[in-house]
C-alpha positions as CSV (number, residue, x, y, z in Angstrom):
1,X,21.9,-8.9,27.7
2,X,23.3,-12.2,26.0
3,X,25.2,-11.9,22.3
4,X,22.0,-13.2,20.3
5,X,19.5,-10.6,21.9
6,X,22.2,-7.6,21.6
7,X,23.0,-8.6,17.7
8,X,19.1,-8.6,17.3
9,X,18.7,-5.4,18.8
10,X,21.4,-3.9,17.2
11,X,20.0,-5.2,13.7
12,X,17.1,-4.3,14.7
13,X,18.0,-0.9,15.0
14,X,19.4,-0.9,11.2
15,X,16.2,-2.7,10.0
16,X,14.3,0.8,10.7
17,X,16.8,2.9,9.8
18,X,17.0,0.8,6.1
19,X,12.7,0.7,6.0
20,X,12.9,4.6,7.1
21,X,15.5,5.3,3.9
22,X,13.7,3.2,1.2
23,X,17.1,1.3,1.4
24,X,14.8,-1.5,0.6
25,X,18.0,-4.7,-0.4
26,X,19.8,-3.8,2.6
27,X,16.2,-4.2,4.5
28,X,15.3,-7.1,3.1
29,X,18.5,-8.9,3.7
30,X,18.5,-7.2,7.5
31,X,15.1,-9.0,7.9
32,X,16.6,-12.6,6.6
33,X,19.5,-12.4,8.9
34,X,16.9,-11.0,12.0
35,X,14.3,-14.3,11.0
36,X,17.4,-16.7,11.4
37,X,17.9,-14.6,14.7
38,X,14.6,-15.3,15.7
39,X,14.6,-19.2,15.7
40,X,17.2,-18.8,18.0
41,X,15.0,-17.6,20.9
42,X,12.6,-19.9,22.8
43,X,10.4,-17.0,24.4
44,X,8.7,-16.7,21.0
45,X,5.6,-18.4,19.6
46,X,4.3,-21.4,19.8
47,X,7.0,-22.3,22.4
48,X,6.7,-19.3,24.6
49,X,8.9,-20.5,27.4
50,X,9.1,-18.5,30.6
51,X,13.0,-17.8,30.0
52,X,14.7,-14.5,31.7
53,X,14.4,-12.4,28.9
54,X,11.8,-13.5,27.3
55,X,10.0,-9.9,27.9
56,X,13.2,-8.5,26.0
57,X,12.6,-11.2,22.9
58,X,9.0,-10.9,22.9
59,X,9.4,-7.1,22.0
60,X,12.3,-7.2,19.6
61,X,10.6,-9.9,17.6
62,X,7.0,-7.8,18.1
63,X,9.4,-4.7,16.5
64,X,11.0,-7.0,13.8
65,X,7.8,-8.0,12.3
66,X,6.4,-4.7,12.5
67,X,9.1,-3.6,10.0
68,X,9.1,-6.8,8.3
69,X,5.1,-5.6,7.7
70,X,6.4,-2.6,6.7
71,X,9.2,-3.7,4.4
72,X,6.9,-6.3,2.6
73,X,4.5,-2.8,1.5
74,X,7.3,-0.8,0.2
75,X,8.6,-3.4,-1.9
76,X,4.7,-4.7,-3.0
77,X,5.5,-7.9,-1.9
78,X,1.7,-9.2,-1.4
79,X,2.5,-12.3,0.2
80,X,5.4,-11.3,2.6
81,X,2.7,-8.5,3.5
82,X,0.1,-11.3,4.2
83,X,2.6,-13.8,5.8
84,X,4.3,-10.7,7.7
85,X,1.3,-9.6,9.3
86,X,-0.5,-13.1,10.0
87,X,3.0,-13.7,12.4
88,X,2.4,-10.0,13.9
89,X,-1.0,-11.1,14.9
90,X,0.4,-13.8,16.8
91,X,2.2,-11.2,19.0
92,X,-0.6,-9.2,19.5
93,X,-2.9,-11.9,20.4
94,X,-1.2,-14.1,22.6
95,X,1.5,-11.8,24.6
96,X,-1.0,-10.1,26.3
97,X,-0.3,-9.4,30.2
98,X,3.7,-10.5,29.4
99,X,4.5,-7.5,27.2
100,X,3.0,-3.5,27.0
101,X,0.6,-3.3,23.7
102,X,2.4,-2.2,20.9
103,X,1.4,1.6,20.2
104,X,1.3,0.5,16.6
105,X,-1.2,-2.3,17.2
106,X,-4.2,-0.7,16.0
107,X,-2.3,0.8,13.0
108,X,-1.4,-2.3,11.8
109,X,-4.5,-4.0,12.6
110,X,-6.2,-1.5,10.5
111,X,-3.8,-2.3,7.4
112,X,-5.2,-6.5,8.0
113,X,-9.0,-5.2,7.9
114,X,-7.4,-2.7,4.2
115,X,-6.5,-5.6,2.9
116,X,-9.1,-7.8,3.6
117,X,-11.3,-5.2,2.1
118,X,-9.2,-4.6,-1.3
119,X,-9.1,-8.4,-1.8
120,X,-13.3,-7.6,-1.2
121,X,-13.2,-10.5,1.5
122,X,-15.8,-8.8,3.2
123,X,-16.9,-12.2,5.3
124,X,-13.4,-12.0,6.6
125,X,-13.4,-8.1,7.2
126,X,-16.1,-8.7,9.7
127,X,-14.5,-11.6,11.5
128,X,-11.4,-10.4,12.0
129,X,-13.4,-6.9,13.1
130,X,-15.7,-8.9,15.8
131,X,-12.3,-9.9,17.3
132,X,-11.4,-6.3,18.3
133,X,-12.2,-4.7,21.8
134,X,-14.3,-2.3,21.5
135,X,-12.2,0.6,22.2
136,X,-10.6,0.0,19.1
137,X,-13.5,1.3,17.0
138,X,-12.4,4.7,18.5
139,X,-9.0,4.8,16.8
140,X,-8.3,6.7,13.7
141,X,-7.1,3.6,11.6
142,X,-9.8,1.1,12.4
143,X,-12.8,3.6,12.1
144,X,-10.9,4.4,8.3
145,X,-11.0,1.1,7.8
146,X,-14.7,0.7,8.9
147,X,-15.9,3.2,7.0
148,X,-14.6,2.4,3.6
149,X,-15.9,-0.8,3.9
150,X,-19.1,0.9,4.5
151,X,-18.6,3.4,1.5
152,X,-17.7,0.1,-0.3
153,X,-20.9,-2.2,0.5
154,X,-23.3,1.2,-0.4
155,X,-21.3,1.5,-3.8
156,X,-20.0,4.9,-3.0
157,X,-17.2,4.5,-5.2
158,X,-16.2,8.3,-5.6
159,X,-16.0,8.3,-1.8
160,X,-13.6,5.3,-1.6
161,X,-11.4,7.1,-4.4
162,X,-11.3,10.4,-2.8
163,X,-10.4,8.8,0.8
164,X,-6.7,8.0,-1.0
165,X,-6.3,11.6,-0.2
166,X,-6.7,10.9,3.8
167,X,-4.9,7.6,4.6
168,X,-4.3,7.8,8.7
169,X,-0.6,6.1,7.9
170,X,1.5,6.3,5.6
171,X,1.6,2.8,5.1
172,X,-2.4,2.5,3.9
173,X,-0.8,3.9,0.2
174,X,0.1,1.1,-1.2
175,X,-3.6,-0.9,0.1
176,X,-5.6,1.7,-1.2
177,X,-4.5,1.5,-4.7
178,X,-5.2,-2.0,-4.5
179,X,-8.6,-1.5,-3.0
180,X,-9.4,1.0,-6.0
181,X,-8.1,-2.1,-8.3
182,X,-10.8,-4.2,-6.9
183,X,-13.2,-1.0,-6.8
184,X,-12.8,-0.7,-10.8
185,X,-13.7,-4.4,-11.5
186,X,-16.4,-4.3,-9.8
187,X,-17.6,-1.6,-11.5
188,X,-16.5,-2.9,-14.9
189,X,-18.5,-5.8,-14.0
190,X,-21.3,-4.3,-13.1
191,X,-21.2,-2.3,-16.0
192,X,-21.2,-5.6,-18.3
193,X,-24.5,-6.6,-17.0
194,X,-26.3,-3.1,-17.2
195,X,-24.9,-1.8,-20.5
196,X,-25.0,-3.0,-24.4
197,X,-22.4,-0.4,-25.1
198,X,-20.9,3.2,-24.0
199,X,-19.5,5.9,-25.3
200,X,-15.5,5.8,-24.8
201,X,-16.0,9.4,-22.8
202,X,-18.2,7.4,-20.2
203,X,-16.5,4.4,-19.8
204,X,-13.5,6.4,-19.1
205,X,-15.2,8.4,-16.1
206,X,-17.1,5.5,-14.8
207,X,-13.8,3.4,-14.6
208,X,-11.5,7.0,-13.5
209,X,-9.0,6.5,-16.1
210,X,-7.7,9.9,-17.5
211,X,-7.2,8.6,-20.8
212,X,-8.3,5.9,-23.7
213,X,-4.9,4.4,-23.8
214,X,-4.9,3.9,-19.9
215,X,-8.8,1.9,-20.7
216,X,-7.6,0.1,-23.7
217,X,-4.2,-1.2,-21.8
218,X,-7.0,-2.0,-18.7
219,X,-9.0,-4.4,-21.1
220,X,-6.2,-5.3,-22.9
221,X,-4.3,-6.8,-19.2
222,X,-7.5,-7.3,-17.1
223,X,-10.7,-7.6,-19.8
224,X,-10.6,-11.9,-19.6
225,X,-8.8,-12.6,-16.9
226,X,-10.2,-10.3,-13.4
227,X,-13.7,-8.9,-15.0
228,X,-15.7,-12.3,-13.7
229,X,-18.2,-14.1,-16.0
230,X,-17.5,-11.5,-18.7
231,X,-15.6,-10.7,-22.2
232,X,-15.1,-6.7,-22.7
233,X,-13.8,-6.6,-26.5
234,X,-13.3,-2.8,-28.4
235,X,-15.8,-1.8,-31.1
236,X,-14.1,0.7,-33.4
237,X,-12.6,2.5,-30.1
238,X,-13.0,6.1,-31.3
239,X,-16.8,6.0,-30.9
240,X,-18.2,3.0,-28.2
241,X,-17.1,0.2,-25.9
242,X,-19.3,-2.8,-26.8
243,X,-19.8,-5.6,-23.4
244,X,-20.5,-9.0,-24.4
245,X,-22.2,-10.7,-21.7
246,X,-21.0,-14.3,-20.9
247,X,-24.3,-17.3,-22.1
């Protein structure tokens, strides 16, 4: 094994140890270090050249973007997630028949179809599920996946909610509260065009707050800005919330 593939290994081995720990500074700078790593190795995408351990490379840099996934959820880090996992799927896609599948593969293919779905980029959700052989539909992550989306398009709302309590990996957390973001606004929106007004005690339950002061700091942060097409303003908050449709 050559210097560069032993540091990355070795690194490598810290990375998940740092990820594992919540020792989320010493990841993130672990990952920095492993990236410039990485540009050292020609095996990898788009060059892919036939080099003698380029079985070796492809599966440390498979395993370093697997925690970089990883890494980007624990710190909230939306974009790294997005960027993280878009360089995954270039692994999983195109180092077929040169490496073993990853036994993660479907997990984190699962997480891309979660966050399609809590961005509600169902057109997306689809594609990217087309793409998928058909034995993943079997696996625990992508039929989670599936079925929330499902639960999602009918408007089963409390069945999205109470599926927080049954993520298949760890890692689904951190998407699911996003996905009930996205599940709120829709139903504040929805509730904009079918109500005048509501009683405080309803528009608590129908948006699952647990208390005014987590509704009024929701309107207060979200009420121009997220609910589309609509203005959600207070009316004398102990007694009704008032929607004023958009002209």
């Amino acid at each position: 094994m050559d210097s560069e593939l032993e540091e990355a290994v070795c690194k490598l081995a810290w990375l998940h140890f740092a990820c594992a720990r919540d020792d989320l500074d010493s990841g993130a700078a672990l990952l920095a270090e492993l990236k410039v790593l990485l540009t050292r190795l020609p095996s990898l995408p788009p060059l892919f050249e036939k080099t003698p351990k380029a079985v070796e490379e492809l599966k440390i840099a498979r395993a370093i973007y697997e925690n970089a996934v990883i890494l980007s959820l624990k710190i909230k880090d939306r974009e790294a997630f997005e960027r993280s996992l878009c360089q995954l799927k270039e692994f999983y896609i195109n180092t077929c028949g040169i490496i073993a599948p990853s036994p993660d593969e479907y997990p984190f293919l699962g997480l891309n179809l979660l966050r399609l779905l809590a961005e509600n980029r169902i057109a997306e959700f689809h594609t990217e599920l087309e793409l998928l052989p058909l034995e993943a539909l079997s696996h625990p992550c992508i039929k989670y996946a599936v079925e929330l989306e499902q639960s999602f398009m009918e408007g089963a709302y409390n069945r999205l909610i109470n599926a927080h309590q049954a993520v298949p990996h760890e890692t689904y957390v951190y998407l699911m509260d996003l996905l009930a973001e996205t599940i709120r606004d829709e139903v504040a929106e929805c509730s904009v065009e079918a109500y005048d007004y509501l009683p405080i005690s309803v528009a608590k339950k129908m948006l699952m707050f647990t208390s005014d002061q987590e509704l009024l700091e929701y309107i207060s942060e979200n009420g121009k800005s997220r609910i589309i097409q609509s203005i959600l303003t207070w009316q004398n908050p102990n007694l009704t919330w008032t929607c004023h449709r958009s002209s």
